[in-house]
Every structure is written in C-alpha cells, then in structure tokens.
N, C-alpha and C positions, 0 to 999 in steps of 0.2 A: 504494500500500500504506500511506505514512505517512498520508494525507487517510484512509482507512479505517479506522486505528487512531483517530485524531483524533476521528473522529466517533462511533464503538463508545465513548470513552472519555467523551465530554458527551451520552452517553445514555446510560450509566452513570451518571453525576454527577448528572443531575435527576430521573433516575427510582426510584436506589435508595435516596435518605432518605424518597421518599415510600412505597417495596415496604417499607422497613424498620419505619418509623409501623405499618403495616397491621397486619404480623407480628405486632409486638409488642402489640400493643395490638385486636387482632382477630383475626387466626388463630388466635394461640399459646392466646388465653383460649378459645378454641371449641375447640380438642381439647384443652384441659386439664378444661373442663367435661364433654365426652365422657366422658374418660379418669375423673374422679371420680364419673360418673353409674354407671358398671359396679360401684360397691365397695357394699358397708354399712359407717357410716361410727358412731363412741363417739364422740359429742361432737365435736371436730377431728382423731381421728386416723383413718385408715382404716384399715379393719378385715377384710374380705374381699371375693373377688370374688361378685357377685350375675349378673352380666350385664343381661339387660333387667328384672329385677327391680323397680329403681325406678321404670319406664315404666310397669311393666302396675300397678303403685300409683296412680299419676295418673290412670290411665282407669277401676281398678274397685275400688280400695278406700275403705271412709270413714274418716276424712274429707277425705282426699287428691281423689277424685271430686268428691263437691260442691265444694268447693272454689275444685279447677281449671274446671267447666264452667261456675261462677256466674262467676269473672273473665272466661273468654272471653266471657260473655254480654254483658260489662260493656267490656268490647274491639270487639266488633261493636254496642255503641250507640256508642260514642265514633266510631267510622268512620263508619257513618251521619248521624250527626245532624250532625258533621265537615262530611261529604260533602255534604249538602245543604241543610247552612245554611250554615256556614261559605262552603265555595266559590261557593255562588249568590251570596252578599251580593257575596262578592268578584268575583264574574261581573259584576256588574248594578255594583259600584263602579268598575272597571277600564273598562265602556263609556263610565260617563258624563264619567271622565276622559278616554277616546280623544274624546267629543264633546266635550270643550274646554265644559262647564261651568261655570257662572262661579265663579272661585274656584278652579278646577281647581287651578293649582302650587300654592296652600296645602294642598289636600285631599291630594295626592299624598303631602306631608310628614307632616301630621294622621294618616293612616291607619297609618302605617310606625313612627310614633312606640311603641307598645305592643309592637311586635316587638322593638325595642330593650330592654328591663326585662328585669331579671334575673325570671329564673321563680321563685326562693324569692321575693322582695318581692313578685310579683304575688302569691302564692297566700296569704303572711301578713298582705298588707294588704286582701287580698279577704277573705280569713276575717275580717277583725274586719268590713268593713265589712257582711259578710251575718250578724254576731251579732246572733240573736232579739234581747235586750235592751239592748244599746248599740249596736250597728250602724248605720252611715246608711240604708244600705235601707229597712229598716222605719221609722227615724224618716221619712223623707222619705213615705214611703204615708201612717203615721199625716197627717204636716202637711198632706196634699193628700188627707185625707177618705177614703182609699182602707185603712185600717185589717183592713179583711177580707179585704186579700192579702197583708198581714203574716205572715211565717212563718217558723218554724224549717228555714231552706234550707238549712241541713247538716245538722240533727238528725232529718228526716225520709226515712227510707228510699228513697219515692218520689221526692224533689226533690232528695238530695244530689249524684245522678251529674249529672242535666240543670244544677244550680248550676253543679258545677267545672266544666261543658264547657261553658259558656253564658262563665263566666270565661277560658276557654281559646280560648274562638271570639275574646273582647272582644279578646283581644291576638296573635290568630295572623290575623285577617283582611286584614289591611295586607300579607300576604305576597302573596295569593293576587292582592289586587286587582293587586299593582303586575304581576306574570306576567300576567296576563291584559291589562295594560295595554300590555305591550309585545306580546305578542302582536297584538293590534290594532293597536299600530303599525307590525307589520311587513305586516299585507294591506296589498298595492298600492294607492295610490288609486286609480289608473286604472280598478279595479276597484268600487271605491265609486260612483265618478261615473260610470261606464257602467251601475251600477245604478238612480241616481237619473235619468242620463237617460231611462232605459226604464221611469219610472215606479215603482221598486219600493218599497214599502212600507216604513217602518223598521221594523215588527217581520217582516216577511220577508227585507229585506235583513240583519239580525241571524242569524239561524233558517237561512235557507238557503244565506247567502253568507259572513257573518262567522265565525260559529262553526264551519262544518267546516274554516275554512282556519285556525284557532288550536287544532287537536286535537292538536299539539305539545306546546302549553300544559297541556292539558287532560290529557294524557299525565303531564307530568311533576308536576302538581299532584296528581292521582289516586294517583299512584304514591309520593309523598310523605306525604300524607297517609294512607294504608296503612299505612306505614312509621310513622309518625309515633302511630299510632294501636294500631298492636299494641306499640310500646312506654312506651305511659304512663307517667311513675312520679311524676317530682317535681311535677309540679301535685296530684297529690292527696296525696301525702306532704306536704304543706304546707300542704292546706285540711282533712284529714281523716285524717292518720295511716296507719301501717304499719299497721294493726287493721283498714282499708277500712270503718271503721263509716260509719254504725249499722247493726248488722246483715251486714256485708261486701258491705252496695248501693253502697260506691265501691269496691270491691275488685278489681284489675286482674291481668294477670299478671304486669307488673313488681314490684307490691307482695306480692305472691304468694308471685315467688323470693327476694325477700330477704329476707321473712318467715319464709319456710322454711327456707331456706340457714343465716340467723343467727338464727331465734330459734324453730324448727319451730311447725306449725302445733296439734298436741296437748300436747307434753311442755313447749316453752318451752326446750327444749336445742336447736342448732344439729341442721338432716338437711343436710347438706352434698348427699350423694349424690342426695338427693330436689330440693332445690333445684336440682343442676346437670342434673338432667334436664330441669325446667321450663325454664332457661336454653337446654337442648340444644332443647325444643321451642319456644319461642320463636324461637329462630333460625333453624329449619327451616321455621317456617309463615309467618315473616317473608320470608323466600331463595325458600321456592316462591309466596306469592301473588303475592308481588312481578311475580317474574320471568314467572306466569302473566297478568298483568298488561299488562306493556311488551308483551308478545305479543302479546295480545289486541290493545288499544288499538294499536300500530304497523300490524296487520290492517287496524283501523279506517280510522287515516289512508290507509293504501295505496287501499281502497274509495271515501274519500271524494274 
C-alpha cells in the first residue's frame, strides 16, 4: 500500500507542473477565447450575448469574408511550398549526410545553424537585406550582370509571400534534414547491404526500401509542418507588418487575429469577439487537420 502511495505520488510530481503549463497557458486561453467569441464586444468591454454570430461574420460578411478566405489562401501556400520544398531539400540533405558525404559533420552543424536565430532578427535583417534600394540582394544581381531580377520582393504582391517563405525555408531547413537524418540512421544496415548485394539501385534502394521504413519521420515532419504553417505570425510581422501588405498578399490568419482582436479590420477599434473567433477557428482547423493527419499517415506506415 505504502510503495503504491509512493508511486501515485512521483506521478503526480512530474506530471502535474507539466498538466498545469498546458492549463494555463493553452486550455484556459481556448475557452476563454470561446467564451469571448459568443459576446459583441465596445471596444474592450463586453457587451452582449451574440452566440454564433461572430462565426457566420467570418464566413459571409464583408469584409470579414475576404478577409478570412484571402489569409487561409495564404496559409495553404505556406504549407505547400513548406511541404515541398522545404522538406525535399531536407529529404535529399538528411540522405546525403546518412551517405557520409565528404564534409558531412561540418554540414550536419552548417545546416542547424539558422534554426538556432531568433525569428525577429531573421525576418528584420532579411527585410533590409531584400530592400529594392539598399538591400544586398539586388546589389549582388546588379554586380553579377543579373540587374533584370532585381526586385521589389516585399513590395510586390506576387513575390512578397514566396520572399518570406523562401526566408522561412532558408532557416527552418536544418530541422527537417537533421529528422530525416536520423531516421536513416535508424534503417538497419543489414538491410542496406542485403540491398546492394542483390544488386539494387540507389535510386531504388532510396524509393523502395529507405523511404517507407522513415515514414515515422515523414509522419512527424508533415504533421509539424501543418502545425507550423497554419500558425504563421512572426516571420511576416517582421518582414511585412500586421497590415499583410501590399495589398494583404502576406496576410495570414495569425496576423488576421491580432489585427482584429486589437486593432479591427474596418473601424481601427479592437473586435475582440471577432478576433477570438478567428483564434476559436484557428485552433479547430489546426486540432482537426492535424489529428486527420497522424491518422492518415500512421495508416500509411501500418500499409507500408
């Protein structure tokens, strides 16, 4: 009885500062966002009960609608372009380190290096370095004859989003390589060298034997970057503003709700109510893709 108490009691102790973290700082703020998504709200004070009121605004009023469906447009390019550039580079980086390429322990370090940097100094010493008129970028094009791909890559609508996520791949790629590195270190070799005995090809032995046995990997990188991608905020709060200019072509849902929440998207007064609904739906479409997700892909692995 007492070894049962003993042990009921250091499963309490390591478990509940970290139940308690969550609470506070995650549950509590997600039904409080609920709880202020139901009201209409004066500035900061609330005002009365609406119910779903501020929802069906986000889906069908203007200019709450464009709005909301222009950020999530801008949410599902970040995933994508994410998805398959970002994690291939770090697919194709992570093998060449499991082949023991020359230079490999330096590159291992070199790559991991920009994950380390704070995300405001990446995105304000990116912004000056991508400025049309003192920026390195373009001086560097100018000095190397290349003058006609000089651009205003924050000022232009169409290049500002691909800019910050091109910025965003530059220092999130070191993540993906180093997972996908261990993952290939943990396929057995036995299994490697019984491939190359029987002849197989390295891009088959990649295709057919490596890559379905790191769908682990590939599970939790996928499901990261999801996550990671529906909630954008500070890399473009830092290269482009709480405005999503030009035009709201960087405009996400993270900068959305806070724009709304404190500063409303027409009046310039705080929609508190309005904003914690975007927050409510943010973390709804964040909780179900997700978890649609891990399912799917755990499927996968089982299949493969």
């Amino acid at each position: 009885m007492k070894n049962q108490v003993n042990k009921t009691f250091w499963i309490l102790f390591f478990i509940l500062p970290g139940l308690l973290i969550v609470t506070i700082f995650i549950i509590a703020p997600l039904f409080m966002s609920m709880f202020n998504s139901m009201y209409s709200w004066v500035s900061i004070d609330r005002d009365r009960w609406v119910g779903f009121e501020n929802f069906v605004k986000i889906f069908t009023k203007y200019p709450y609608q464009d709005r909301f469906f222009n950020a999530i447009g801008n949410n599902v390019q970040w995933f994508m372009t994410t998805m398959f550039v970002q994690n291939t580079i770090g697919l194709l980086f992570g093998y060449l380190l499991f082949k023991r390429i020359y230079g490999s322990e330096i590159f291992q370090r070199v790559f991991f290096i920009p994950v380390l940097f704070s995300v405001v100094a990446v995105g304000f010493l990116w912004g000056l370095y991508l400025n049309p008129n003192m920026g390195v970028v373009n001086r560097l094009l100018n000095d190397m004859g290349l003058g006609q791909w000089a651009m205003a890559w924050l000022g232009d609508e169409k290049l500002a989003t691909p800019s910050i996520i091109a910025v965003n791949i530059w220092r999130w790629v070191g993540f993906p390589t180093l997972v996908f590195y261990a993952g290939f270190n943990s396929v057995p070799m036995e299994t490697v060298e019984a491939a190359y005995i029987d002849g197989v090809g390295e891009w088959r032995l990649f295709w057919k034997i490596m890559f379905p046995l790191i769908m682990p990997a590939v599970t939790i990188i996928t499901v990261l970057t999801l996550i990671g991608s529906l909630n954008v905020f500070e890399q473009v709060y830092t290269m482009a503003g709480l405005d999503g200019g030009p035009f709201y072509s960087t405009d996400t849902l993270g900068t959305l709700f806070y724009r709304t929440a404190f500063g409303g998207i027409d009046t310039g007064l705080p929609e508190i109510g309005i904003g914690s609904a975007i927050g409510v739906v943010i973390y709804v479409l964040t909780f179900g893709i997700s978890a649609f997700s891990i399912v799917a892909l755990r499927k996968r692995e089982v299949e493969l």
